[in-house]
C-alpha positions as CSV (number, residue, x, y, z in Angstrom):
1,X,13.9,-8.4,-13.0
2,X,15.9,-10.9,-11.1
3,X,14.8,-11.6,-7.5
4,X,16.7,-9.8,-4.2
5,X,20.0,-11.3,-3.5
6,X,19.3,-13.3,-1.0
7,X,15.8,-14.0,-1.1
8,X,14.8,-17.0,-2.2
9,X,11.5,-16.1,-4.0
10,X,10.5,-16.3,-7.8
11,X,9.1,-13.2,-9.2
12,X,5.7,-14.9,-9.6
13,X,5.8,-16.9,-6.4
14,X,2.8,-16.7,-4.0
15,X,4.3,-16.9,-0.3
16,X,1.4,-15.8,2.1
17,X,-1.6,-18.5,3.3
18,X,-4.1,-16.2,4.8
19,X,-7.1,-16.2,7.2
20,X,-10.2,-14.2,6.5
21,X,-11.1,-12.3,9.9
22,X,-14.1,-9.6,10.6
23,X,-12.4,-6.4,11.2
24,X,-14.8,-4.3,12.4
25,X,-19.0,-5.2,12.7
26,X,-21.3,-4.7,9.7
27,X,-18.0,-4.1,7.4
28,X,-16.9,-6.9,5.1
29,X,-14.4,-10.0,6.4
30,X,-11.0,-9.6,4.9
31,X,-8.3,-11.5,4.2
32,X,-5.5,-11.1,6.7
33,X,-2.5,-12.3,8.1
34,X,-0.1,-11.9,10.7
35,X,3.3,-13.4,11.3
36,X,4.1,-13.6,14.8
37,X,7.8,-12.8,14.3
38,X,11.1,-14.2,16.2
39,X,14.1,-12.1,17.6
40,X,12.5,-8.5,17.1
41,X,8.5,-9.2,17.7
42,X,8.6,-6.1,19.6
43,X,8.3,-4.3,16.6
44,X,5.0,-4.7,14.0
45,X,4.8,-3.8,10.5
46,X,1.6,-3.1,8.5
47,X,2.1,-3.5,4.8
48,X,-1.2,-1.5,3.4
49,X,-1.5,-2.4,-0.6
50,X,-2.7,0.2,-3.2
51,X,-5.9,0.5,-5.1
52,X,-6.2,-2.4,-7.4
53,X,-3.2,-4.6,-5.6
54,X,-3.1,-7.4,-3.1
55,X,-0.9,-8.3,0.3
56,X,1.4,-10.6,-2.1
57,X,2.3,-7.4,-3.9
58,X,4.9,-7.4,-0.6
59,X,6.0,-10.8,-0.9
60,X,9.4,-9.8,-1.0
61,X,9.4,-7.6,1.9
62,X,7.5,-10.6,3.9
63,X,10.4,-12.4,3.3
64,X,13.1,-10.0,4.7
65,X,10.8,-9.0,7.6
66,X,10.5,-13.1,8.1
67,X,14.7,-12.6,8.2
68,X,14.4,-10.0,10.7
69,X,12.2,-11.3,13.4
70,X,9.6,-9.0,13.1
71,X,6.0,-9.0,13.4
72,X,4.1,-8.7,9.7
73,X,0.2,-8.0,9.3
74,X,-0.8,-7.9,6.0
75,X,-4.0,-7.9,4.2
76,X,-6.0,-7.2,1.1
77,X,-8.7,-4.3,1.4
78,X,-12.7,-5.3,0.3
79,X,-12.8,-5.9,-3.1
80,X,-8.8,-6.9,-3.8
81,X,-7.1,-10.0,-3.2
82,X,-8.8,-13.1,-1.2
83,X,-11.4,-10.7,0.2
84,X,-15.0,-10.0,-0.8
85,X,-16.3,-8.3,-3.5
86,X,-19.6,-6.9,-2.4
87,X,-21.1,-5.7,-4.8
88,X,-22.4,-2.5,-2.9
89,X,-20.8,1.4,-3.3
90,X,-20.8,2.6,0.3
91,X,-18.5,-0.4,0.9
92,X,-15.2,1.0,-0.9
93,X,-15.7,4.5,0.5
94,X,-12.1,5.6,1.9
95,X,-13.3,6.6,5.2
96,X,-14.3,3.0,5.9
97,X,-10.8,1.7,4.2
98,X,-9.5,4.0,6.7
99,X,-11.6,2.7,9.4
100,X,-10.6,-0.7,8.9
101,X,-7.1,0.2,9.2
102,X,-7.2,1.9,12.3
103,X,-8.9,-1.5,13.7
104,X,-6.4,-3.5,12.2
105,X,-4.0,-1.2,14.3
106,X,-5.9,-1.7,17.5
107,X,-6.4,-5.4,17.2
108,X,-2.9,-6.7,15.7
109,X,-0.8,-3.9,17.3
110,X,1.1,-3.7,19.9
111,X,-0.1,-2.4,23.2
112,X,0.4,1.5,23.2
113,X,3.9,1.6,25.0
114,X,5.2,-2.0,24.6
115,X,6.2,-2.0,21.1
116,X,7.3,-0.3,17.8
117,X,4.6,0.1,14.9
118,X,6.2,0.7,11.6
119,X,3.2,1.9,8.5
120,X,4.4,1.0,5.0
121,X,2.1,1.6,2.1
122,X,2.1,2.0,-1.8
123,X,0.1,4.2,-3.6
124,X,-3.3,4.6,-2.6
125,X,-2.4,2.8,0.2
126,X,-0.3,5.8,1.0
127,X,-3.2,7.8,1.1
128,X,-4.8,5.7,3.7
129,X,-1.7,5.7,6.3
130,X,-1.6,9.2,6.1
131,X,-5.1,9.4,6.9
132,X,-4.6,7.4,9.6
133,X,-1.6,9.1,10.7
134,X,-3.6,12.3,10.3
135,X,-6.3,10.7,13.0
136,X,-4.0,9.6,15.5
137,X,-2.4,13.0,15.5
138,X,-5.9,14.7,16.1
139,X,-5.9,12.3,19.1
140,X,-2.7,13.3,20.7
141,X,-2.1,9.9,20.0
142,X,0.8,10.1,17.0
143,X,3.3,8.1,19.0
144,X,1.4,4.9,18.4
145,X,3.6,4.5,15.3
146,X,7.0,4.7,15.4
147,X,8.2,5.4,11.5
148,X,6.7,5.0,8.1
149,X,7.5,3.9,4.5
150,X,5.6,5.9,1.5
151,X,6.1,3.8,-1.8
152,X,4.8,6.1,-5.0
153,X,2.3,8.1,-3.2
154,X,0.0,10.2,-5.3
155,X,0.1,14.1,-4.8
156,X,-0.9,15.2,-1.5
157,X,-3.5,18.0,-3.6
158,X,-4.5,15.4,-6.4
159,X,-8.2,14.6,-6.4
160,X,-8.2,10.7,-7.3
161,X,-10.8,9.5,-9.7
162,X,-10.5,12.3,-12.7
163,X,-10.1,9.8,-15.3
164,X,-12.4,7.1,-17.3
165,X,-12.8,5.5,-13.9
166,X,-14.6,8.7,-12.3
167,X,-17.0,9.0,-15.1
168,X,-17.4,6.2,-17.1
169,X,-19.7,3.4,-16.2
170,X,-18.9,0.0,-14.8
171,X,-20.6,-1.7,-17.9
172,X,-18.3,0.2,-20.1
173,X,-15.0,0.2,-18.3
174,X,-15.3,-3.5,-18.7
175,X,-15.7,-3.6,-22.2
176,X,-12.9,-1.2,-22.6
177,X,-10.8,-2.8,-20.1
178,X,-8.4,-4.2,-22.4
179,X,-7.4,-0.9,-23.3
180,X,-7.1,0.5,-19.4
181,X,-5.0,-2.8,-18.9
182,X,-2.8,-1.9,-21.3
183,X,-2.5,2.0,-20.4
184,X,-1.9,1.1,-16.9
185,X,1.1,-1.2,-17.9
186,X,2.4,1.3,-20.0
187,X,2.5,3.8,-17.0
188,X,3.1,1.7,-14.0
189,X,6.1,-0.5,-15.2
190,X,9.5,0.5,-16.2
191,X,10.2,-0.6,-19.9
192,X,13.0,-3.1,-18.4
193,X,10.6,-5.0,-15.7
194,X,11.1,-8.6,-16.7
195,X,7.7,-9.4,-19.2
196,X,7.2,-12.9,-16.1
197,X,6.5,-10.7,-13.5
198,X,4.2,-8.1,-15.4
199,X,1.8,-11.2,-16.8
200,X,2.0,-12.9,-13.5
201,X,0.6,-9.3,-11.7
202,X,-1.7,-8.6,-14.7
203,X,-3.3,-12.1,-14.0
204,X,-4.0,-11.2,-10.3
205,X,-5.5,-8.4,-10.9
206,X,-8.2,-9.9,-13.7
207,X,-10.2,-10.5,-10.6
208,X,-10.5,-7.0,-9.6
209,X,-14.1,-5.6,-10.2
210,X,-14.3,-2.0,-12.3
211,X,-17.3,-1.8,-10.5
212,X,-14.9,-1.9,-7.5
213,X,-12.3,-0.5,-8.8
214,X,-14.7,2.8,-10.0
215,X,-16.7,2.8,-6.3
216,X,-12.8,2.8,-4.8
217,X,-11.7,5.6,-6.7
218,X,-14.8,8.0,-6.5
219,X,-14.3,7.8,-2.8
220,X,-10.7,7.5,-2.2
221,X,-9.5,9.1,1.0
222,X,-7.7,13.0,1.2
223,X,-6.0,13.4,4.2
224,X,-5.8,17.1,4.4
225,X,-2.5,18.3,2.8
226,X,-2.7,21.8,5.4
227,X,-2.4,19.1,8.6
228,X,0.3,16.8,7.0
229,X,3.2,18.9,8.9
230,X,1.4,17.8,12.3
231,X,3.1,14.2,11.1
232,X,6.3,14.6,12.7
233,X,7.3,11.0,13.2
234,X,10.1,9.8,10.5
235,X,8.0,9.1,7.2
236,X,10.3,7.4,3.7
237,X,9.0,8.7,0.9
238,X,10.2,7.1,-2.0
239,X,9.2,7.5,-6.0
240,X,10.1,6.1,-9.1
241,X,11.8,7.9,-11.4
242,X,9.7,6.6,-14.5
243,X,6.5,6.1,-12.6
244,X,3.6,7.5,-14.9
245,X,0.9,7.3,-12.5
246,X,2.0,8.8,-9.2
247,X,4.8,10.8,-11.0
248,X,7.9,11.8,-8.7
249,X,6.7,15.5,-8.6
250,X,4.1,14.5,-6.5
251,X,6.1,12.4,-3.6
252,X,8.7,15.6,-3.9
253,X,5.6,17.8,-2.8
254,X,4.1,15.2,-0.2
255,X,8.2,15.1,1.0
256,X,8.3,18.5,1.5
257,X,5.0,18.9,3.3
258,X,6.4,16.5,5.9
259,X,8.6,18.1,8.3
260,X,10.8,15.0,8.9
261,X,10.7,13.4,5.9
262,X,13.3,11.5,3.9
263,X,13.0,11.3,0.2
264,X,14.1,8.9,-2.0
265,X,13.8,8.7,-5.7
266,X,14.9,5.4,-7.3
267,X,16.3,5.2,-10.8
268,X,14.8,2.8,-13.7
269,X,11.6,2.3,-11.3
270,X,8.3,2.7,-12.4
271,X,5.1,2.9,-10.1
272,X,5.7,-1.0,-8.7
273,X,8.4,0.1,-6.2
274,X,8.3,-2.8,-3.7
275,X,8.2,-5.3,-6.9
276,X,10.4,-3.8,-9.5
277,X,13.2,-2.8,-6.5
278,X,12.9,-5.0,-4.1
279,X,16.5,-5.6,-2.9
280,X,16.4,-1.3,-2.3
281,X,12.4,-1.3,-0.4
282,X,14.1,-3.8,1.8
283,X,16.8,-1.8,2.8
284,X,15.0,0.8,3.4
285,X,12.4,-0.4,5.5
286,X,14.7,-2.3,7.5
287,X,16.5,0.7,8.0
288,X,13.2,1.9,9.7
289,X,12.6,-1.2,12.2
290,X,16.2,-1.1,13.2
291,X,15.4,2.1,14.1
C-alpha cells in the first residue's frame, strides 16, 4: 500500500528517536517520547499501541500530528518496542499497563483545564484507554480528556487470552511460533497490504517475547462493559472490514455501548488500521483535535 498523499514517509521508514524514562517507581523504564508541538500545543495526543506492537506502528499519524502543531506522546509498553523485557509475570499484568498510562497522563499532560487531551489506541491498546477512561470517570474526573480514537478494539465481553497463548507454554509457543506468525498474518492483514510493509512489521515484532506476549495476554485489562455508557465524551470507533482478530461485530457492540460514539467501518482493511489506512486514521483523528 502506497504511503498517505502527502506524507512523506516509506512504509517501512522508522521516524521516531526516543528516550527511555521511569514512569512510575518500582515499574519498568519505557521508551517514550513526546513532541512538543507548534501552532496547536494546547492540544496532546497519546498514541497507546496494541499487544505485540510498537510506537512506530503510528508513524504515519506522527507525521500528520507533526503537520498540525500538536503535542504527541508516544511510547512502547514493557516488553514491546525499545523498552525492557523483564523477564518477570507480574510485570505485564493490565492493571499496571493501565497504571502506567494514567502516569503518562499526569506527567506529559496538560494541566487539568489548560488544554485538550485526545486518547487514540489500537487493539489492546483500546482496552487500556477504556480502562483508563473508566478510572477517570469513577473520579469525577472524565473531562480530563477531551475525545478519543478506538482503532480495531476487541469486544467489550471478550475474555482475551482463550487461544494457544492462554494455555500453551512459553517453551512451546516459541517452537511453534512460525506457525502463530503466519496465522496472525493471515488474520490481521488484508490480502491487498503491500508484501514491504507486512515483512518490515513481521521483522519488528521477532523481538517480542511469547513469554511476554503469553504473561500480556493472561492478564489483559477488562474495563467493565456495564460502566462503558458512563464514557460520554466523543469516542471513534473504527473496524476493519476484513479484520480477523478483533472482527467488526465486536467494535459495532463496543459502538453501541458508548452513548456518544461514532462508528466507522473501513473497507479492504484488515486489523492494522492506522498502517493499512493511513491517509483515512488521519482524517479522522484530526477531525478529533480540531475539535
Amino acid at each position: 500500500m502506497p504511503d498517505a498523499p502527502g506524507l512523506p514517509l516509506a512504509t517501512t521508514r522508522l521516524v521516531v528517536t526516543p528516550d527511555t524514562v521511569a514512569v512510575r517507581d518500582g515499574r519498568p523504564p519505557l521508551s517514550l517520547l513526546v513532541h512538543e508541538g507548534g501552532a496547536r500545543a494546547d492540544t496532546t495526543v497519546f498514541l497507546c499501541h496494541g499487544s505485540g506492537g510498537n510506537k512506530n506502528q503510528w508513524r504515519h499519524q506522527w507525521a500528520a500530528l507533526v503537520a498540525e502543531g500538536v503535542r504527541i506522546v508516544a511510547w512502547d509498553f514493557v516488553g514491546h518496542g525499545q523498552s525492557p523485557q523483564p523477564r518477570d509475570w507480574a510485570a505485564y499484568d493490565g492493571n499496571h499497563l493501565v497504571s502506567d498510562y494514567r502516569q503518562i497522563l499526569d506527567t506529559y499532560g496538560p494541566p487539568p483545564g489548560q488544554g485538550r487531551v485526545i486518547l487514540a489506541g489500537h487493539s489492546y491498546g483500546c482496552r487500556l484507554s477504556l480502562s483508563l477512561l473508566q478510572g477517570l470517570a469513577a473520579e469525577g474526573r472524565l473531562d480530563r480528556v477531551a475525545a478519543a480514537l478506538l482503532l480495531g478494539p476487541p469486544s467489550p465481553v471478550a475474555q482475551l487470552g482463550a487461544n494457544p497463548l492462554g494455555w500453551l507454554p512459553p517453551f512451546i509457543l516459541e517452537w511453534i511460533r512460525p506457525i502463530i506468525s503466519a496465522k496472525f498474518r493471515s488474520l490481521a492483514w488484508h490480502p491487498d497490504t503491500d508484501a514491504a510493509l507486512i515483512a518490515f512489521e513481521e521483522q519488528a515484532t521477532k523481538g517480542n517475547s511469547l513469554f511476554m506476549m503469553k504473561a500480556l495476554m493472561s492478564q489483559a485489562a477488562h474495563p467493565d462493559p456495564a460502566a462503558l455508557s458512563a464514557l460520554t465524551l466523543p469516542i471513534t470507533v473504527v473496524a476493519g472490514a476484513n479484520d480477523g482478530l478483533t472482527p467488526p461485530a465486536g467494535a459495532r457492540d463496543l459502538a453501541r455501548r458508548l452513548p456518544t460514539a461514532t462508528y466507522v467501518e473501513l473497507e479492504r482493511c484488515g486489523h492494522q488500521i492506522m498502517l493499512e489506512r493511513p491517509a483515512e486514521t488521519n482524517a479522522l483523528l484530526l477531525d478529533l483535535v480540531r475539535g
